[in-house]
CHARMM-style PDB file with segment names, atoms N, HN, CA, C and O in Angstrom:
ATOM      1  N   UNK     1     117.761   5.222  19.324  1.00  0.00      PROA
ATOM      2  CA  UNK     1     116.526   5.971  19.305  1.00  0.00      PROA
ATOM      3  C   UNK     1     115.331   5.034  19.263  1.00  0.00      PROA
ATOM      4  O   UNK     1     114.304   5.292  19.890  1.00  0.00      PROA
ATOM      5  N   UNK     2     115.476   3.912  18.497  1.00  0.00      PROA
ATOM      6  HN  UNK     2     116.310   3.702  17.987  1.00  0.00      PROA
ATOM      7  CA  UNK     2     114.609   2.957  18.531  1.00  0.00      PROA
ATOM      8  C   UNK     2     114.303   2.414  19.458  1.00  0.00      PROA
ATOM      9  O   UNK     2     113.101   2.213  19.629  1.00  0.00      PROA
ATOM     10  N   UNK     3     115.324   1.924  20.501  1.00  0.00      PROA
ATOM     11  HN  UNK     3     116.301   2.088  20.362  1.00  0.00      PROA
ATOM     12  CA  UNK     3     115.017   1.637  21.796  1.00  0.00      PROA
ATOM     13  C   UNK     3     113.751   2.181  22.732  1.00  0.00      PROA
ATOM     14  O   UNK     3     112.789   1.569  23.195  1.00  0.00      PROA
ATOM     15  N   UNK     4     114.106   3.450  22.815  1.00  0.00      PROA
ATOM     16  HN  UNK     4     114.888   3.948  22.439  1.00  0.00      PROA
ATOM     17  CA  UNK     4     113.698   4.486  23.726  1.00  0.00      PROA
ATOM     18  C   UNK     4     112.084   4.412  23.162  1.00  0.00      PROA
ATOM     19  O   UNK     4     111.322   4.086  24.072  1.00  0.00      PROA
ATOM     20  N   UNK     5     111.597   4.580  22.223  1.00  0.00      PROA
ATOM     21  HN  UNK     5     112.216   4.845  21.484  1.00  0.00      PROA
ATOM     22  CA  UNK     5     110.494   4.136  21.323  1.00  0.00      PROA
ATOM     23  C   UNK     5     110.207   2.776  21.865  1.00  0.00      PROA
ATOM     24  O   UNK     5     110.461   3.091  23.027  1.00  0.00      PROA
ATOM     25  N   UNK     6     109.940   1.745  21.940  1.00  0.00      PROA
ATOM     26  HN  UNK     6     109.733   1.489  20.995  1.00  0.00      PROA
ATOM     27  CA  UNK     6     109.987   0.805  22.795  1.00  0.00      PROA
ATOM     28  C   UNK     6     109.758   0.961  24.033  1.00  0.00      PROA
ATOM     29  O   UNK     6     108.568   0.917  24.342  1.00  0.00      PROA
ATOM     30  N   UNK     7     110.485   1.127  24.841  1.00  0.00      PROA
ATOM     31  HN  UNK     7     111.453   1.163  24.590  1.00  0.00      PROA
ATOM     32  CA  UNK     7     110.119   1.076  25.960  1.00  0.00      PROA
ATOM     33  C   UNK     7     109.473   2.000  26.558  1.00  0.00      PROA
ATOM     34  O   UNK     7     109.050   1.881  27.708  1.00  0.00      PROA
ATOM     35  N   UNK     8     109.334   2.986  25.862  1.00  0.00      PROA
ATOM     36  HN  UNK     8     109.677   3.082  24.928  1.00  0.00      PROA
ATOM     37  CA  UNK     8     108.306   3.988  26.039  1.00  0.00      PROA
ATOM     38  C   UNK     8     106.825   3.442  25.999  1.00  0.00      PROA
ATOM     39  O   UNK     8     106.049   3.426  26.954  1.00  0.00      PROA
ATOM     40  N   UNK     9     106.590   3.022  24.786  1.00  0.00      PROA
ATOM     41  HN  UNK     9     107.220   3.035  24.010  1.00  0.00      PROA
ATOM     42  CA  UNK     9     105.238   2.263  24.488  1.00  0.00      PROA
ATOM     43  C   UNK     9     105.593   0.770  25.703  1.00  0.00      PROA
ATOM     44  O   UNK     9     104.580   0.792  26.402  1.00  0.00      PROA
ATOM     45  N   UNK    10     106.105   0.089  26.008  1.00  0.00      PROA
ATOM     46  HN  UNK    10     106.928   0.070  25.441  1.00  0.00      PROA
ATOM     47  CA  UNK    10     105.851  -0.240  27.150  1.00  0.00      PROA
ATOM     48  C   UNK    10     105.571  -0.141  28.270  1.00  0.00      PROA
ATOM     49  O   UNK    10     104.840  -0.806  29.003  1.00  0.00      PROA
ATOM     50  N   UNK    11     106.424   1.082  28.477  1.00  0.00      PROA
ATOM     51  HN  UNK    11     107.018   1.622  27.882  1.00  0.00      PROA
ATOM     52  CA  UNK    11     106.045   2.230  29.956  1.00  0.00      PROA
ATOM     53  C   UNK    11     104.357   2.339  29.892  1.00  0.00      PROA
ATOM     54  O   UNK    11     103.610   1.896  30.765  1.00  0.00      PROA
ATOM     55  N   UNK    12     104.020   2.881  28.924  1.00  0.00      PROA
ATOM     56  HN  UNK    12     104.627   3.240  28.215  1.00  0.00      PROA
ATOM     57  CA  UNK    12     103.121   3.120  28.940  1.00  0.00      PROA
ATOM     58  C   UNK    12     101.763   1.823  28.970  1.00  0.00      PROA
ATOM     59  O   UNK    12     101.017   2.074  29.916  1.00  0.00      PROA
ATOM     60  N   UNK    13     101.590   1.346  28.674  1.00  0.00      PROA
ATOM     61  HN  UNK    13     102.196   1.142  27.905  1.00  0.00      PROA
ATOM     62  CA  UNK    13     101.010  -0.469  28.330  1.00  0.00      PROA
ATOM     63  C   UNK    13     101.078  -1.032  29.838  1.00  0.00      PROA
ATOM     64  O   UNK    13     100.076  -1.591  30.284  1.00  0.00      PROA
ATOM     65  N   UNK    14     102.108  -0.916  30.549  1.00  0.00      PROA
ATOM     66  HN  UNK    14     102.922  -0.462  30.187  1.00  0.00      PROA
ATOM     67  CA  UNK    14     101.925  -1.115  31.702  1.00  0.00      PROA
ATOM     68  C   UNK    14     101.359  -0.475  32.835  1.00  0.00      PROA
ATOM     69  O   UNK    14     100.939  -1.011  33.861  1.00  0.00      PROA
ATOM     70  N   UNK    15     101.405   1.162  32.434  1.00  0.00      PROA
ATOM     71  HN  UNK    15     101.746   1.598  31.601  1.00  0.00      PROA
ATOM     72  CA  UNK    15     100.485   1.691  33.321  1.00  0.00      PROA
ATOM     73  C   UNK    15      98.969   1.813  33.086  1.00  0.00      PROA
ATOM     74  O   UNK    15      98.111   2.036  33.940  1.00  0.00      PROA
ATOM     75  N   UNK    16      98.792   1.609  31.659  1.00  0.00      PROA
ATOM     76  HN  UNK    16      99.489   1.427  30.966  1.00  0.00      PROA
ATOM     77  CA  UNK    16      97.423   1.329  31.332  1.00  0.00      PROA
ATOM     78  C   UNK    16      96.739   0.061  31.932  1.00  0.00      PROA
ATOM     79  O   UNK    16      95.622   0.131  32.446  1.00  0.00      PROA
ATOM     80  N   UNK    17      97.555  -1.278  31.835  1.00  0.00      PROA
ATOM     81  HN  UNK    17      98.462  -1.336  31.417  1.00  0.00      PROA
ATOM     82  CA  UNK    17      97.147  -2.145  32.253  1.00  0.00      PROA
ATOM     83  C   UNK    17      97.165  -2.238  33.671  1.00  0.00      PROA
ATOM     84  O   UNK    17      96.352  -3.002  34.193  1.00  0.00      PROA
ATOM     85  N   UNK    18      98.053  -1.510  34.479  1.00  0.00      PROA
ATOM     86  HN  UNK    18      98.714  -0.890  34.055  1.00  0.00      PROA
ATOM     87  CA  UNK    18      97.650  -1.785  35.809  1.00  0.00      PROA
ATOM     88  C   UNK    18      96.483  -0.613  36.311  1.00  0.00      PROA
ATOM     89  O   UNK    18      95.741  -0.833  37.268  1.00  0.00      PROA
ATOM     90  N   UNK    19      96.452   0.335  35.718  1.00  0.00      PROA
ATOM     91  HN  UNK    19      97.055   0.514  34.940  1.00  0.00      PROA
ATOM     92  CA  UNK    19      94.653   1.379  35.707  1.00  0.00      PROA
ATOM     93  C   UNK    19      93.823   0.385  35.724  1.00  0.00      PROA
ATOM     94  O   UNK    19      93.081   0.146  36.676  1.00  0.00      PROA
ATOM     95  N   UNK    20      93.878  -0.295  34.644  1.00  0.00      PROA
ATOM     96  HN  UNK    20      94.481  -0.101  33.870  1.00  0.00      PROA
ATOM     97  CA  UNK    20      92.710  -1.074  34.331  1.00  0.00      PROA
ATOM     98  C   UNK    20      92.448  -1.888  35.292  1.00  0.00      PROA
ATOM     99  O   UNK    20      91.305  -1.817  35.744  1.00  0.00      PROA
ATOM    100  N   UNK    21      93.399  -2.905  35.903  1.00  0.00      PROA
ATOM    101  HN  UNK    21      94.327  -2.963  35.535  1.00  0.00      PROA
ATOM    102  CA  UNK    21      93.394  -3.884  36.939  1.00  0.00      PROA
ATOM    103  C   UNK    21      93.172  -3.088  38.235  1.00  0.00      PROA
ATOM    104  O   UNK    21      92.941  -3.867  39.159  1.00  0.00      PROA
ATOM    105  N   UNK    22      93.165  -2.008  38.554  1.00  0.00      PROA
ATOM    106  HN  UNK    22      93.352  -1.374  37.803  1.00  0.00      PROA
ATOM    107  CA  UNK    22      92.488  -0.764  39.811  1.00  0.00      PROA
ATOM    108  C   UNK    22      91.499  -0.575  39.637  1.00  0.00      PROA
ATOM    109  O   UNK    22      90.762  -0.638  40.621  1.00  0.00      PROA
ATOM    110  N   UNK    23      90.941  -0.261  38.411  1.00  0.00      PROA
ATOM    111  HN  UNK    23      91.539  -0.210  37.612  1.00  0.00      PROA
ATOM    112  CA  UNK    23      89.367   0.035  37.933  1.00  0.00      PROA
ATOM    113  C   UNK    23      88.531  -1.029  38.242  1.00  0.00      PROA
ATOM    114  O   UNK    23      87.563  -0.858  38.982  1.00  0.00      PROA
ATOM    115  N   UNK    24      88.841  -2.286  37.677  1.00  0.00      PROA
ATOM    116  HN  UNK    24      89.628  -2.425  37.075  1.00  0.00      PROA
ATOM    117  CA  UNK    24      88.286  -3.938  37.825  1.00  0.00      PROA
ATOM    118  C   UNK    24      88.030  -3.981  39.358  1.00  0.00      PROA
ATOM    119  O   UNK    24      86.917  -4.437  39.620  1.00  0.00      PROA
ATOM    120  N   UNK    25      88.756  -3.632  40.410  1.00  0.00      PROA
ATOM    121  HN  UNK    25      89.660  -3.261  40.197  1.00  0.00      PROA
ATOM    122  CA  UNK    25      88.859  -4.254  41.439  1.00  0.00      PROA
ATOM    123  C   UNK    25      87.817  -3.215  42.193  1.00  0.00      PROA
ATOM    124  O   UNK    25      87.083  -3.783  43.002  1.00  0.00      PROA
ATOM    125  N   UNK    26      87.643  -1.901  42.074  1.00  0.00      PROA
ATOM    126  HN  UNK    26      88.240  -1.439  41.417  1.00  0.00      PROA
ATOM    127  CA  UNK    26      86.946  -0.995  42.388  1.00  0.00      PROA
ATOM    128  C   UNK    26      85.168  -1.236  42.603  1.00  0.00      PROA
ATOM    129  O   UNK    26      84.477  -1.599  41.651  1.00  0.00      PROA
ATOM    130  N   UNK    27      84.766  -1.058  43.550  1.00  0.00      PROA
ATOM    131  HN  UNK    27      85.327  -0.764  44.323  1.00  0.00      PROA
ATOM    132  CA  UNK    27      83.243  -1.192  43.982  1.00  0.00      PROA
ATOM    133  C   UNK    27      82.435  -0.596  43.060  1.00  0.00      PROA
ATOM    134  O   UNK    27      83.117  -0.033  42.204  1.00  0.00      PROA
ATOM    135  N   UNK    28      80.909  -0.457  42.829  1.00  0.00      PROA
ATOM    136  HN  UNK    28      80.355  -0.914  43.524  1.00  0.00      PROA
ATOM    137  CA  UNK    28      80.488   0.403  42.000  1.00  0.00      PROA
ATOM    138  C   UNK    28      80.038   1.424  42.205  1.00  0.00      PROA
ATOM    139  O   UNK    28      79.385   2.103  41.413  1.00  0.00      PROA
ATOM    140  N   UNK    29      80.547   1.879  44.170  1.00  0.00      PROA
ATOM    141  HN  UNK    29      81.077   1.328  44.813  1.00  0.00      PROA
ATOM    142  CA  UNK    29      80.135   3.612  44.209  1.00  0.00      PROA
ATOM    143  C   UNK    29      81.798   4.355  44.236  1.00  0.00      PROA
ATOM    144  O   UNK    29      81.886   5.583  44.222  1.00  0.00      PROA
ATOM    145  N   UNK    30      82.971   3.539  44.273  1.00  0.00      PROA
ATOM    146  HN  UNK    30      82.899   2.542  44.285  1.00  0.00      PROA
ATOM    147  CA  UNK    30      84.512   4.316  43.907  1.00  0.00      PROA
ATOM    148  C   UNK    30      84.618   4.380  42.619  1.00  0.00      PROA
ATOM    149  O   UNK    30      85.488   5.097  42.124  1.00  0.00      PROA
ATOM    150  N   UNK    31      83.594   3.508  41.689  1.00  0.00      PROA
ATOM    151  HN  UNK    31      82.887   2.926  42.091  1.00  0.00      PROA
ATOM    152  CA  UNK    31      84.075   3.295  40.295  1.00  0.00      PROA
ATOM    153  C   UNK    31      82.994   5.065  39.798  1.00  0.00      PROA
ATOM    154  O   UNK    31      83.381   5.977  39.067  1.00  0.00      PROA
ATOM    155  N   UNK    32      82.006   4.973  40.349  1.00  0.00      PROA
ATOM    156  HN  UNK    32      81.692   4.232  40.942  1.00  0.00      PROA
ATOM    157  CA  UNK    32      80.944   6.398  40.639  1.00  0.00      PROA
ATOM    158  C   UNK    32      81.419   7.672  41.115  1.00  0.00      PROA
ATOM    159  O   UNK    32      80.944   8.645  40.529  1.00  0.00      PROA
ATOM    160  N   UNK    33      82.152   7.874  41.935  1.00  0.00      PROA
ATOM    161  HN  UNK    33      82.539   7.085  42.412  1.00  0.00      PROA
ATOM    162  CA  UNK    33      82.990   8.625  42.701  1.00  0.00      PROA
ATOM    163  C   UNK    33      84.218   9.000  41.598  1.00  0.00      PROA
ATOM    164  O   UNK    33      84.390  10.140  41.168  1.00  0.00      PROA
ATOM    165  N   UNK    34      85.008   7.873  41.234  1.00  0.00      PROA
ATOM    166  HN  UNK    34      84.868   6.946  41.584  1.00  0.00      PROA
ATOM    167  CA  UNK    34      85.939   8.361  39.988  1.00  0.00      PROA
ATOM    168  C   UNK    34      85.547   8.840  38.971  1.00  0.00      PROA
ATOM    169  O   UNK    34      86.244   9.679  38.401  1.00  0.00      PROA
ATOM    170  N   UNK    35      84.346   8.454  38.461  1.00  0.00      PROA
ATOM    171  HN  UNK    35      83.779   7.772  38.924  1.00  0.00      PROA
ATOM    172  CA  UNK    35      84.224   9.163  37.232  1.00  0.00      PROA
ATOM    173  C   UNK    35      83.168  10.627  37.323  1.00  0.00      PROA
ATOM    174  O   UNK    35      83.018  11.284  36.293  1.00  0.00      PROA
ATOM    175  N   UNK    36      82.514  11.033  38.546  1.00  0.00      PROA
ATOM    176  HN  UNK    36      82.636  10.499  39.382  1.00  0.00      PROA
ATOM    177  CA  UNK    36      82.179  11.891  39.118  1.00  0.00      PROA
ATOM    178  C   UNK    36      83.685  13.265  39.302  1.00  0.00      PROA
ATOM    179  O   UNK    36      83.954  14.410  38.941  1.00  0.00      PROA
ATOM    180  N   UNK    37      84.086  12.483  39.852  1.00  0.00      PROA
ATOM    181  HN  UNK    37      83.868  11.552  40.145  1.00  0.00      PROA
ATOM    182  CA  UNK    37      85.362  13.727  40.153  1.00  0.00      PROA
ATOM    183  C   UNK    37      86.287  13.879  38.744  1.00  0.00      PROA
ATOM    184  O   UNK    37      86.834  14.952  38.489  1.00  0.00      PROA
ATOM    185  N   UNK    38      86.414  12.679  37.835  1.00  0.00      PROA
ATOM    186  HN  UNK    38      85.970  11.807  38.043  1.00  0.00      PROA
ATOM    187  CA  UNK    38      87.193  13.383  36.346  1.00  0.00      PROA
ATOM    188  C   UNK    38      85.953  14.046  35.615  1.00  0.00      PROA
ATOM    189  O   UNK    38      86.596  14.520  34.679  1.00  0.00      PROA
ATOM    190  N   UNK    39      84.880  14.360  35.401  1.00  0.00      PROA
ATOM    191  HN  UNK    39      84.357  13.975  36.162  1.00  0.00      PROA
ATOM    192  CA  UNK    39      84.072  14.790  35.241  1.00  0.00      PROA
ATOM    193  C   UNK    39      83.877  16.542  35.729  1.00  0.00      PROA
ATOM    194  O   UNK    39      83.736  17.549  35.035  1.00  0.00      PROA
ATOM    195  N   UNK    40      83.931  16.389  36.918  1.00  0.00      PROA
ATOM    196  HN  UNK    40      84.046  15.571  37.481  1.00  0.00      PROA
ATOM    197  CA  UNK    40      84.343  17.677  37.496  1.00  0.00      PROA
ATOM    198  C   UNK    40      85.754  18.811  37.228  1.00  0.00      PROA
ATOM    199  O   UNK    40      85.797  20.025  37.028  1.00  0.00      PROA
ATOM    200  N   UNK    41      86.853  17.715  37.342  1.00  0.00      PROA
ATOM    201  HN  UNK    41      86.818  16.729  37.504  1.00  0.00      PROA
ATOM    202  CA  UNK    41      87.917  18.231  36.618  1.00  0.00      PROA
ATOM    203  C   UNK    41      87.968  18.464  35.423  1.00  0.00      PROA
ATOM    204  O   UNK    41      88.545  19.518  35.158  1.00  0.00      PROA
ATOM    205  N   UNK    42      87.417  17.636  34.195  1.00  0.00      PROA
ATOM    206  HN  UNK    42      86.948  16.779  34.411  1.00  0.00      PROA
ATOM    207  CA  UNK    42      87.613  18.045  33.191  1.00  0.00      PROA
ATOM    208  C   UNK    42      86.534  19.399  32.944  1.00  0.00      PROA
ATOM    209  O   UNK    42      86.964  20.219  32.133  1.00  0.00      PROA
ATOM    210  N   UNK    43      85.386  19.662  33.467  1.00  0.00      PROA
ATOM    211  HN  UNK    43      85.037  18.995  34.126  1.00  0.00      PROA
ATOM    212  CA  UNK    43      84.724  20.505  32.993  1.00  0.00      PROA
ATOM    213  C   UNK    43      85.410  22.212  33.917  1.00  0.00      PROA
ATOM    214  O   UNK    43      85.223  23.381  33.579  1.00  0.00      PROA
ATOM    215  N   UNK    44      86.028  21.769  34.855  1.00  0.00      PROA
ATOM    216  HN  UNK    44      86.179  20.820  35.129  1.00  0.00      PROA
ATOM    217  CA  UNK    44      86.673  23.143  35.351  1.00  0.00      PROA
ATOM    218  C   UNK    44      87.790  23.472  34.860  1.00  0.00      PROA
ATOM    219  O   UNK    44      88.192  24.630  34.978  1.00  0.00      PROA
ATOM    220  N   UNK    45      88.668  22.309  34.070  1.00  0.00      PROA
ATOM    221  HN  UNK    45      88.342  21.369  33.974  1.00  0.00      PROA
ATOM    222  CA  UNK    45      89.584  22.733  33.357  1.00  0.00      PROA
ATOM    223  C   UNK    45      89.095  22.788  32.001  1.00  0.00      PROA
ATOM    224  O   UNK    45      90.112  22.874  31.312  1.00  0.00      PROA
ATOM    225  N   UNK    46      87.834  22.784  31.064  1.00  0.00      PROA
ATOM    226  HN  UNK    46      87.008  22.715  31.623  1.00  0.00      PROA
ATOM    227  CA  UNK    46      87.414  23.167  29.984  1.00  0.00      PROA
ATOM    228  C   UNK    46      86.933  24.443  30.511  1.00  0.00      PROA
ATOM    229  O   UNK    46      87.458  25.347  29.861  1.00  0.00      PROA
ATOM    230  N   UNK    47      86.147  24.897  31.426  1.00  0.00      PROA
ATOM    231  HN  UNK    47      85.721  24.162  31.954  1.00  0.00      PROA
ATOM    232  CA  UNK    47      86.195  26.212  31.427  1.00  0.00      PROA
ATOM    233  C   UNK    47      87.061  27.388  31.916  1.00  0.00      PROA
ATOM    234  O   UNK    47      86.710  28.563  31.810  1.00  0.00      PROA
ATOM    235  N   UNK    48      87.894  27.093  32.307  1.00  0.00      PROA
ATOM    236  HN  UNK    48      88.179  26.139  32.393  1.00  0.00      PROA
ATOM    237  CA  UNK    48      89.557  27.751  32.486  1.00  0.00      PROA
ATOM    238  C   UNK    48      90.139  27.941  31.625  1.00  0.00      PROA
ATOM    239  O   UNK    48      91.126  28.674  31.690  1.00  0.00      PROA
ATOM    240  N   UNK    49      89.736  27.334  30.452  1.00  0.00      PROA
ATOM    241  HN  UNK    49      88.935  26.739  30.399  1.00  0.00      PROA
ATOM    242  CA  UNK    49      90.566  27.172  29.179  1.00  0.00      PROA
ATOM    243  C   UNK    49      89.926  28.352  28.080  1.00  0.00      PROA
ATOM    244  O   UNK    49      90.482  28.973  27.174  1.00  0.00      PROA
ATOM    245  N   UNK    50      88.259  28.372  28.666  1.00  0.00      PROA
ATOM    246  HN  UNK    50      87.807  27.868  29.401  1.00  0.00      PROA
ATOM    247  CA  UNK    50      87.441  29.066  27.397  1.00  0.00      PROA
ATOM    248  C   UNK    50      87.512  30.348  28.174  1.00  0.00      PROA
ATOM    249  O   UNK    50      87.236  31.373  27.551  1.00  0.00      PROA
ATOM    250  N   UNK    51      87.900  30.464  29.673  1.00  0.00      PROA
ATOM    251  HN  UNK    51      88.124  29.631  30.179  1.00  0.00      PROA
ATOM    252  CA  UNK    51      88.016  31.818  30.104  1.00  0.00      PROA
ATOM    253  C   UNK    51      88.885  32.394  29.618  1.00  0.00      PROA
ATOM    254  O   UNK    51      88.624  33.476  29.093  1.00  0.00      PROA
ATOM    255  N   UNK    52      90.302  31.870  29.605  1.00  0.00      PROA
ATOM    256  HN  UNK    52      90.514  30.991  30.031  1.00  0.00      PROA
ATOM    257  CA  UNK    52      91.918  32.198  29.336  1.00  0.00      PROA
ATOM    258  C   UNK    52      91.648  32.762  27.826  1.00  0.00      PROA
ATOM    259  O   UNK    52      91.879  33.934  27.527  1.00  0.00      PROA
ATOM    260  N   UNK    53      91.110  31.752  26.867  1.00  0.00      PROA
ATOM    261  HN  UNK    53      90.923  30.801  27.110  1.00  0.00      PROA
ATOM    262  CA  UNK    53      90.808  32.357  25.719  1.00  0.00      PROA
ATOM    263  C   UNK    53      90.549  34.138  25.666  1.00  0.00      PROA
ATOM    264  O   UNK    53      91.044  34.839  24.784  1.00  0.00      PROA
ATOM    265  N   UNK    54      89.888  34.545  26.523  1.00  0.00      PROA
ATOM    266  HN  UNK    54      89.487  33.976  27.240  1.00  0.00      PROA
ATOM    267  CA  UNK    54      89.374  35.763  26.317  1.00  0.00      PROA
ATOM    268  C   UNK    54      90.778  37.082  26.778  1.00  0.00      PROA
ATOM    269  O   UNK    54      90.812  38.295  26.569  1.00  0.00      PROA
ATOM    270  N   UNK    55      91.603  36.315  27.337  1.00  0.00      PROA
ATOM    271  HN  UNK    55      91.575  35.330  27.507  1.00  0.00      PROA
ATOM    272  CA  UNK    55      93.098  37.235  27.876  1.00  0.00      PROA
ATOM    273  C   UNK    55      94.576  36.794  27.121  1.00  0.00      PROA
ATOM    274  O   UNK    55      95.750  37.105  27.320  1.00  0.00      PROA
ATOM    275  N   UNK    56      93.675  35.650  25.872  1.00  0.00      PROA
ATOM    276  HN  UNK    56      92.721  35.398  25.710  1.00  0.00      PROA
ATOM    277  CA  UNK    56      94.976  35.362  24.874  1.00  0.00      PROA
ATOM    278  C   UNK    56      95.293  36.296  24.261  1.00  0.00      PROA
ATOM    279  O   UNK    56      96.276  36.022  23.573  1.00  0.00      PROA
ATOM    280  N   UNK    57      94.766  37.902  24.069  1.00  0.00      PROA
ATOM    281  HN  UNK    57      93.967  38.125  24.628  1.00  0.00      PROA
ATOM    282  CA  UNK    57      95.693  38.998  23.574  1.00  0.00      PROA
ATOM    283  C   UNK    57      96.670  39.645  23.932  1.00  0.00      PROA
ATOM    284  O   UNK    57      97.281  40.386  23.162  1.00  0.00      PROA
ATOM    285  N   UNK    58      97.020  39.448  25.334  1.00  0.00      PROA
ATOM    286  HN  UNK    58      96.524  38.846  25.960  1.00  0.00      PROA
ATOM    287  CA  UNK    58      97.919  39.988  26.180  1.00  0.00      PROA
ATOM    288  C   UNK    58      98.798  39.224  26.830  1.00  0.00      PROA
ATOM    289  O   UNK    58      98.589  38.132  27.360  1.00  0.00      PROA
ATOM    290  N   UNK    59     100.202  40.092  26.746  1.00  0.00      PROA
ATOM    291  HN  UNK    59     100.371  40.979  26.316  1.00  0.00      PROA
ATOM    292  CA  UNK    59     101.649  39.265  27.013  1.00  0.00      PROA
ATOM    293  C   UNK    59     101.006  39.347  28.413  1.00  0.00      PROA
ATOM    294  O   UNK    59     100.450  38.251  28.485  1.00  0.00      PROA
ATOM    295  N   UNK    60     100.810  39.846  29.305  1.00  0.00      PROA
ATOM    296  HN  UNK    60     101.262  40.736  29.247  1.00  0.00      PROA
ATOM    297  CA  UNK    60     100.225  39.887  30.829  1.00  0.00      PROA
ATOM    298  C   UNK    60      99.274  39.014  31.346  1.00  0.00      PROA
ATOM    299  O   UNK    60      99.146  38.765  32.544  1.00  0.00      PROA
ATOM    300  N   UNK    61      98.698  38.614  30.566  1.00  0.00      PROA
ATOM    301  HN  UNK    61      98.802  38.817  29.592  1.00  0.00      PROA
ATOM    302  CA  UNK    61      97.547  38.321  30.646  1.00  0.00      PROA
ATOM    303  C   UNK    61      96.089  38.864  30.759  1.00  0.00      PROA
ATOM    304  O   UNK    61      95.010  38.366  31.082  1.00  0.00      PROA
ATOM    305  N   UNK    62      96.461  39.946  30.406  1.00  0.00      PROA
ATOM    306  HN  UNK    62      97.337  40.350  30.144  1.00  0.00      PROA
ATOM    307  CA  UNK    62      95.567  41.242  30.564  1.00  0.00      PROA
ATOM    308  C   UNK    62      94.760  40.960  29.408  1.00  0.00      PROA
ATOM    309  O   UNK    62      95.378  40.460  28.468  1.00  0.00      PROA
ATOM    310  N   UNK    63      93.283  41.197  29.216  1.00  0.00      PROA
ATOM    311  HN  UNK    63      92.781  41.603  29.980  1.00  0.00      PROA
ATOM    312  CA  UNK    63      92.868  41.593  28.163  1.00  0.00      PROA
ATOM    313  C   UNK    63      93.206  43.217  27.877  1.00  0.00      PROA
ATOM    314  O   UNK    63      93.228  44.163  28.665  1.00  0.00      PROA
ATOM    315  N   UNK    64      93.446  43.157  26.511  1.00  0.00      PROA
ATOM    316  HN  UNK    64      93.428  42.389  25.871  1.00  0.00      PROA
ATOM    317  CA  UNK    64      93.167  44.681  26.151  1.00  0.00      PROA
ATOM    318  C   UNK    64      91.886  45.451  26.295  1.00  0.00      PROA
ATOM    319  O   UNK    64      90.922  44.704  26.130  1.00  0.00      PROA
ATOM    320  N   UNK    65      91.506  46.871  26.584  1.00  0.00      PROA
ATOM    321  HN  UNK    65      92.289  47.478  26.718  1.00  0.00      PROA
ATOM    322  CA  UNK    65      90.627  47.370  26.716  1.00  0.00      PROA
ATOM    323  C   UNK    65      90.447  48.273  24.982  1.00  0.00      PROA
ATOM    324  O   UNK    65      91.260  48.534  24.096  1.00  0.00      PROA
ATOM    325  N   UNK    66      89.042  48.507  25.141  1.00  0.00      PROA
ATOM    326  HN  UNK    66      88.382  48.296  25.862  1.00  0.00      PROA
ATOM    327  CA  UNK    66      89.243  49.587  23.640  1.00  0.00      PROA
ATOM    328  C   UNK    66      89.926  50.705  23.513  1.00  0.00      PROA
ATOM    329  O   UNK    66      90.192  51.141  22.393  1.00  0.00      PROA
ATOM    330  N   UNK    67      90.376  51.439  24.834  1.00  0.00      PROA
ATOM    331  HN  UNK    67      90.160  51.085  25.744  1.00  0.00      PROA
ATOM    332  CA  UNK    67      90.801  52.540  25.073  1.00  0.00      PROA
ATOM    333  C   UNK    67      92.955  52.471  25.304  1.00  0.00      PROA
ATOM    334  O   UNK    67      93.699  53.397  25.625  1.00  0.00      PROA
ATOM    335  N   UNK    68      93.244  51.291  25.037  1.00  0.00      PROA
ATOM    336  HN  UNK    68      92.640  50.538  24.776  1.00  0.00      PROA
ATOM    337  CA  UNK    68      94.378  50.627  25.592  1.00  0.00      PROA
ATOM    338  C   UNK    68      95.225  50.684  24.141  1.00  0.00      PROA
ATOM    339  O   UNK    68      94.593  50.083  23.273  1.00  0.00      PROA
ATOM    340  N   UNK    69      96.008  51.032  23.837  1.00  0.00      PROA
ATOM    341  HN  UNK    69      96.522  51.521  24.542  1.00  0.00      PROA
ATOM    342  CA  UNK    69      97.021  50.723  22.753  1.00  0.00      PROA
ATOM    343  C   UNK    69      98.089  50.077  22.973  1.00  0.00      PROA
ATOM    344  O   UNK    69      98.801  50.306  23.951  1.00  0.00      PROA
ATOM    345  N   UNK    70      98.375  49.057  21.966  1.00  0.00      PROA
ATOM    346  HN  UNK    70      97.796  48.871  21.172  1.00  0.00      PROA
ATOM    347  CA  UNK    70      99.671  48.869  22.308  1.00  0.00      PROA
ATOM    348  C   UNK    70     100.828  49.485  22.116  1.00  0.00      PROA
ATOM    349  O   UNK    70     100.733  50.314  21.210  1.00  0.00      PROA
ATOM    350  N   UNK    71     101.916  49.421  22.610  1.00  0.00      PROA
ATOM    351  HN  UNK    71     101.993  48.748  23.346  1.00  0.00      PROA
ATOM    352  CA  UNK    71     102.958  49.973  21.889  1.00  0.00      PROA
ATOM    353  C   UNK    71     104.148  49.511  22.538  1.00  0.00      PROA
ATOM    354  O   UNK    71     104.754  49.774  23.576  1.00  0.00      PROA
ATOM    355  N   UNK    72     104.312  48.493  21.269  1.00  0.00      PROA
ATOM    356  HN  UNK    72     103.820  48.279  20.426  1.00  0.00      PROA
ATOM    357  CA  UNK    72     105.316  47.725  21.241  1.00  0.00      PROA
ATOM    358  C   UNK    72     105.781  47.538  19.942  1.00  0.00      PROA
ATOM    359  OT1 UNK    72     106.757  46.816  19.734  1.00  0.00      PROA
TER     360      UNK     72
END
């Protein structure tokens, strides 16, 4: 189990470090462009998230209405 722990945190260390060595090498309108588009993604997936919130009452995904009972 210890193993796997290990080389996990290596797995990982190496893909960080080779991001980083992609980022370094990057111009300063792709380095603009990347953080433009995670920017975009993260704010359409923060508001997907605060929409969904509003249909977390329902196994369907349905919001409930006031007129709607459950019965289950």
């Amino acid at each position: 189990m210890l193993l796997g722990r290990k080389s996990t945190g290596l797995i990982l260390a190496g893909v960080a470090a080779y991001a980083w060595y992609k980022y370094s090498k990057m111009n300063a309108d792709e380095k603009r462009d990347l953080v433009n588009n995670l920017k975009e993604k993260g704010k359409r997936i923060f508001g997907s998230v605060i929409s969904g919130t509003e249909n977390a009452g329902a196994a369907d995904g349905k919001a409930f209405s006031q007129g709607t009972q459950y019965a289950g």
